[in-house]
C-alpha positions in Angstrom: -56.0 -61.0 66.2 -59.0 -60.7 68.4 -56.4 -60.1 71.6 -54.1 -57.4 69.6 -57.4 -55.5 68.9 -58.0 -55.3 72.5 -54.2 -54.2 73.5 -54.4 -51.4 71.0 -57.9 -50.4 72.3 -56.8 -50.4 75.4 -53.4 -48.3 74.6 -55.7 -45.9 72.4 -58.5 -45.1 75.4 -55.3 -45.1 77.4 -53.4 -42.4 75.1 -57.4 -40.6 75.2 -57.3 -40.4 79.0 -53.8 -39.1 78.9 -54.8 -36.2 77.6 -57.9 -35.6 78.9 -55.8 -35.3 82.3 -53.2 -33.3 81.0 -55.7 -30.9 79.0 -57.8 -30.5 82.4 -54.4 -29.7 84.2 -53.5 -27.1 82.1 -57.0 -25.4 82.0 -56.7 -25.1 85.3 -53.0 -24.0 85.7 -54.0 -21.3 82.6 -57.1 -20.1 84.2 -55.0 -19.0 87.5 -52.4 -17.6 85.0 -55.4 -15.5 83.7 -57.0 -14.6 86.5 -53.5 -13.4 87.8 -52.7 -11.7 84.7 -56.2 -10.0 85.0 -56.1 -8.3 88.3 -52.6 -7.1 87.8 -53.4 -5.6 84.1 -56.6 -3.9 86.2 -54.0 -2.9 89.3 -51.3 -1.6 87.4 -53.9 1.1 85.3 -53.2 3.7 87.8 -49.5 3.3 88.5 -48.5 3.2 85.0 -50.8 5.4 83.1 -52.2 8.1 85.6 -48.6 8.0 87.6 -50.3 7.2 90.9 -47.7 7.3 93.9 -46.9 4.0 95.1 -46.7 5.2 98.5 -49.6 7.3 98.5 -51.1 3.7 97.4 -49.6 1.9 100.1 -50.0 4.8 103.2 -52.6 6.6 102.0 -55.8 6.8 104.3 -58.7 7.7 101.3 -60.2 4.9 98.7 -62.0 7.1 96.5 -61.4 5.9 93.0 -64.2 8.2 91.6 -61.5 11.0 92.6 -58.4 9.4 92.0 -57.6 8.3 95.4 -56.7 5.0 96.5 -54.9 4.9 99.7 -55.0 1.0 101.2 -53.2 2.4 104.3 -56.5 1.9 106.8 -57.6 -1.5 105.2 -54.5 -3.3 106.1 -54.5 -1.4 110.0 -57.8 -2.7 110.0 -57.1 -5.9 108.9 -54.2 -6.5 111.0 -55.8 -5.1 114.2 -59.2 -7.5 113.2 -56.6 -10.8 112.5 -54.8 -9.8 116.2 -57.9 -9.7 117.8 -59.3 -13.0 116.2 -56.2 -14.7 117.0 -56.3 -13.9 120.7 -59.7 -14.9 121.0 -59.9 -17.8 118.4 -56.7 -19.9 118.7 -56.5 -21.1 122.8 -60.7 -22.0 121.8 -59.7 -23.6 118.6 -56.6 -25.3 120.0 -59.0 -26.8 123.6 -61.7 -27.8 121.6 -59.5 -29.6 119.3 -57.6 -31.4 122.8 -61.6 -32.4 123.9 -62.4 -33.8 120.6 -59.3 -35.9 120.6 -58.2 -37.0 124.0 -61.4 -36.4 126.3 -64.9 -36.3 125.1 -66.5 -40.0 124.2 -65.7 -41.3 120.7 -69.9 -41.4 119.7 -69.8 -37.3 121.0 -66.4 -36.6 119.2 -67.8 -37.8 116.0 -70.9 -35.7 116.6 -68.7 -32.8 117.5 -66.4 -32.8 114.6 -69.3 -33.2 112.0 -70.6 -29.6 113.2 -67.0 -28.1 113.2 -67.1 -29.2 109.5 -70.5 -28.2 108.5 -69.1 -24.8 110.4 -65.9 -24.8 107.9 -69.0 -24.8 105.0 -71.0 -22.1 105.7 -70.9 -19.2 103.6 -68.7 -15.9 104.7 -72.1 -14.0 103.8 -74.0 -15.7 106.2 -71.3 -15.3 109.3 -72.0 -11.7 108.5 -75.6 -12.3 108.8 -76.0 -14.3 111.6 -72.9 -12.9 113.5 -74.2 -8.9 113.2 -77.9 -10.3 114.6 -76.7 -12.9 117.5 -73.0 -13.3 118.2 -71.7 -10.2 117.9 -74.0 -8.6 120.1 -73.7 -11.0 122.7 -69.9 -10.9 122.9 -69.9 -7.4 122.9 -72.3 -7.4 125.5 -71.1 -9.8 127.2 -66.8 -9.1 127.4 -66.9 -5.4 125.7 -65.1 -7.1 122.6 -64.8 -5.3 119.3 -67.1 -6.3 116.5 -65.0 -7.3 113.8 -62.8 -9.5 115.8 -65.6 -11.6 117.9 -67.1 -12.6 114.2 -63.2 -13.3 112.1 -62.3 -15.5 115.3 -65.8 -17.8 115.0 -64.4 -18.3 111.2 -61.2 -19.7 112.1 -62.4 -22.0 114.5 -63.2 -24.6 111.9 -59.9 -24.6 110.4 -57.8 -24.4 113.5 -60.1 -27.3 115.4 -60.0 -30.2 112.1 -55.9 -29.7 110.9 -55.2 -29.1 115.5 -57.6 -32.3 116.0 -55.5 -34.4 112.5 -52.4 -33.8 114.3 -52.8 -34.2 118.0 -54.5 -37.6 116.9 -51.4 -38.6 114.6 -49.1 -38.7 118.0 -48.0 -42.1 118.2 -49.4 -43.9 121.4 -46.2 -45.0 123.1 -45.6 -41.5 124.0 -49.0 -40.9 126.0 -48.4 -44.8 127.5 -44.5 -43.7 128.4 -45.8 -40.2 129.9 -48.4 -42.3 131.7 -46.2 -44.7 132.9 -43.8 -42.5 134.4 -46.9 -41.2 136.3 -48.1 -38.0 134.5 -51.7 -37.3 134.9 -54.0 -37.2 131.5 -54.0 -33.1 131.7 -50.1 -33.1 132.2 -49.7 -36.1 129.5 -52.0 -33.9 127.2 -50.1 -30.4 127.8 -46.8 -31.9 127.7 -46.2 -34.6 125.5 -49.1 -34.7 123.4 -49.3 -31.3 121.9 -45.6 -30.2 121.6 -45.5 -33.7 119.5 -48.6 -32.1 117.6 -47.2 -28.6 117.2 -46.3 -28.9 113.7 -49.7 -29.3 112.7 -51.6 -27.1 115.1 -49.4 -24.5 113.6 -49.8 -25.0 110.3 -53.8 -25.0 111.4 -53.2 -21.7 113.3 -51.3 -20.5 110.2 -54.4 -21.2 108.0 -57.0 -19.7 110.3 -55.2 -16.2 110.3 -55.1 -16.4 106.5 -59.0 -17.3 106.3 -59.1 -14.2 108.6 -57.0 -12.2 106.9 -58.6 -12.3 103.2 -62.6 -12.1 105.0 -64.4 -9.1 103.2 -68.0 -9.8 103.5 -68.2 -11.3 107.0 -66.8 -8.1 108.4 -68.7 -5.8 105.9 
């Protein structure tokens, strides 16, 4: 008796947990729905009951939405120009740092290393703005004539493309580095020719990420 009190406790706090889960799933799969739902209501306003031209939306050059005008055409230029220009400048950086981390510098440096790349991937896009207007941006500019907006985006992406570039480039399996060795490669030729082709998957997908952390950054370029 004692023991079937216990089995149907434990399939009752079972059945509880169950759908705590499930109930926390959905909160969280009907809080994006809403949030979605939200800024398209709010988007749509003008389109569907002041007849604002989609492409005077799209092409447009003005945001003035005290006077009706909301032209996007110069944010995305600007965007896209700032995401070139941090990709140029951010992803050979990113993608060397993450080949010292991994394959050169000591083990008790690389740990050291890494822990700053993620306490970089932490900080706050407010305070990149900060600190980057007052000390980096300056100095770049002063320093290779580089535009403002793309010195500062390509600093943000660093994190991201170093830790997923750094995952994958240590994922390779050994035997090809010993094989590429072997057959009398140096470390540097072993490193740019087996090593990261085999990680390319993942430097991409790191490379991928950095542009869209780049991409969506409002207050650090602000």
């Amino acid at each position: 008796s004692s023991s079937s009190n216990k089995n149907k406790s434990k399939y009752v706090l079972e059945f509880i947990t169950e759908k705590i889960f499930m109930i926390s799933a959905f909160v969280a799969v009907i809080s994006l729905l809403l949030i979605i739902g939200f800024v398209f209501y709010k988007g749509l306003m003008p389109f569907a009951t002041e007849g604002y031209s989609f492409i005077d939306f799209i092409f447009g050059t003005e945001w003035l939405p005290s006077s009706k005008e909301f032209g996007i055409g110069a944010m995305i230029v600007t965007s896209m120009v700032a995401t070139v220009g941090a990709l140029i400048i951010g992803v050979p950086i990113g993608i060397l740092a993450a080949i010292f981390i991994a394959e050169i510098c000591p083990k008790k440096y690389a740990r050291v290393i890494s822990t700053a790349v993620e306490l970089l991937a932490g900080i706050p896009s407010v305070l990149y703005g900060i600190f980057g207007l007052a000390v980096i941006v300056p100095a770049i500019q002063t320093v290779l004539s580089l535009p403002k907006g793309q010195s500062l985006l390509a600093v943000m992406m660093l994190p991201t493309i170093i830790s997923l570039s750094e995952t994958s480039i240590r994922a390779v399996p050994k035997a090809y580095k010993e094989g590429s060795l072997a057959l009398g490669a140096s470390k540097i030729e072993t490193i740019f020719k087996v090593t990261v082709p085999a990680a390319k998957s993942g430097i991409l997908a790191g490379v991928i990420l950095g542009i869209g952390r780049a991409l969506g950054e409002t207050m650090a370029v602000i």
